[in-house]
C-alpha positions in Angstrom: 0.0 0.0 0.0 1.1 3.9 -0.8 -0.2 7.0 0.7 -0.4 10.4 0.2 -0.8 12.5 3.0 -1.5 9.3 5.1 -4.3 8.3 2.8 -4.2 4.7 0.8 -3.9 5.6 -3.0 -2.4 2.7 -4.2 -2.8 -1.2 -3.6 -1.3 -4.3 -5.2 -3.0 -7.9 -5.5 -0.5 -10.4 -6.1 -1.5 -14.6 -7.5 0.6 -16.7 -9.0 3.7 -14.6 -10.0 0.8 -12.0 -12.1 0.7 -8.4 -9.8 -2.5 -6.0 -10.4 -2.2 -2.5 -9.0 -4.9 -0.2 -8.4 -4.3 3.8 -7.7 -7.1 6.3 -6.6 -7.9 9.0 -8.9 -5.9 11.6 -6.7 -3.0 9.4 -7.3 -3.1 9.8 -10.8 -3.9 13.3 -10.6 -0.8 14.6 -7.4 2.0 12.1 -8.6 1.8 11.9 -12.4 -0.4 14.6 -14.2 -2.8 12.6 -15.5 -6.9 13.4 -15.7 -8.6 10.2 -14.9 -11.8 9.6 -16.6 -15.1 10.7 -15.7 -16.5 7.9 -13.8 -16.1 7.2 -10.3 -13.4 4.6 -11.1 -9.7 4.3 -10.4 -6.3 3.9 -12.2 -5.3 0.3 -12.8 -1.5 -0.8 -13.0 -0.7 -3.4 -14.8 3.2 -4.8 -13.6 5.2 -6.5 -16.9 8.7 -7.4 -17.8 9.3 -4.1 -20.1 7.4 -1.4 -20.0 8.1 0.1 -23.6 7.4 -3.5 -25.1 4.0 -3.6 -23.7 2.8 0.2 -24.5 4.0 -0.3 -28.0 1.9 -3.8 -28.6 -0.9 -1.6 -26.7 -1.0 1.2 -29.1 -0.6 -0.8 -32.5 -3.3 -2.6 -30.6 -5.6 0.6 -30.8 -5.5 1.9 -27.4 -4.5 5.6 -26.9 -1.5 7.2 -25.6 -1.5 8.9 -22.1 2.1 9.3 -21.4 5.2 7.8 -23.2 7.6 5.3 -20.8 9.3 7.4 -18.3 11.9 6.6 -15.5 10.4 7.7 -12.0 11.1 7.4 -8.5 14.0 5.2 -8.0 14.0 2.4 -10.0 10.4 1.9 -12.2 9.4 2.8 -15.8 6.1 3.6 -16.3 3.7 4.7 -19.5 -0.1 5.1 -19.4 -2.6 4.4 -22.0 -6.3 4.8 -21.8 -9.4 2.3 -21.7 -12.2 2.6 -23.7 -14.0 4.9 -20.9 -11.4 7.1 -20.5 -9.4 6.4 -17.4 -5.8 5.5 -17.1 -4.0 1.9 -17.6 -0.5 2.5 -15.8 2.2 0.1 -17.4 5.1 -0.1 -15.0 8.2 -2.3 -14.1 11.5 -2.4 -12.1 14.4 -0.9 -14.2 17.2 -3.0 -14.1 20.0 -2.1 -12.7 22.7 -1.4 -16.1 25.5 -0.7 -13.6 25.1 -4.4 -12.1 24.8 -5.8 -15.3 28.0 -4.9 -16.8 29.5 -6.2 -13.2 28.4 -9.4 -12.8 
């Protein structure tokens, strides 16, 4: 769980290896700019392997751009699309550490 302020904005839901994350609207809104849909609904965050992979197959796929894959925080990539109802689909994953890879 994350908070704002001391207020849950985001959970994760975890079976069998897949991970779900859901974000309040304010979350999407304070941290990352974005202007959730109309409905009373939240931002979902889907976790994957590579985030840039996944938002291209989205978008040749037909959904919509939100915001390109960015670096944030210390070590996630995120990029957003958007549902057929407007609200936000947060792709993220760990980066990977370059540094340790070149080491090992």
């Amino acid at each position: 769980m994350a908070e704002i302020d001391g207020k849950p904005v985001h959970y994760e839901l975890l079976l069998d290896g897949f991970k779900l994350g859901i974000a309040s609207k304010e979350s999407a809104k304070e941290i990352h700019g974005l202007n959730p849909g109309q409905n009373r609904g939240c931002e979902i965050v889907v976790w994957t392997e590579d985030t840039d992979s996944a938002i291209q197959y989205l978008i040749e796929n037909g959904a919509t751009m939100l915001s390109h894959p960015h670096n944030f925080l210390n070590d996630l990539r995120s990029g957003w699309v958007q549902d057929p109802d407007g609200n936000p689909i947060q792709i993220v994953c760990k980066r990977k550490n370059k540094f340790l890879q070149l080491t090992m």
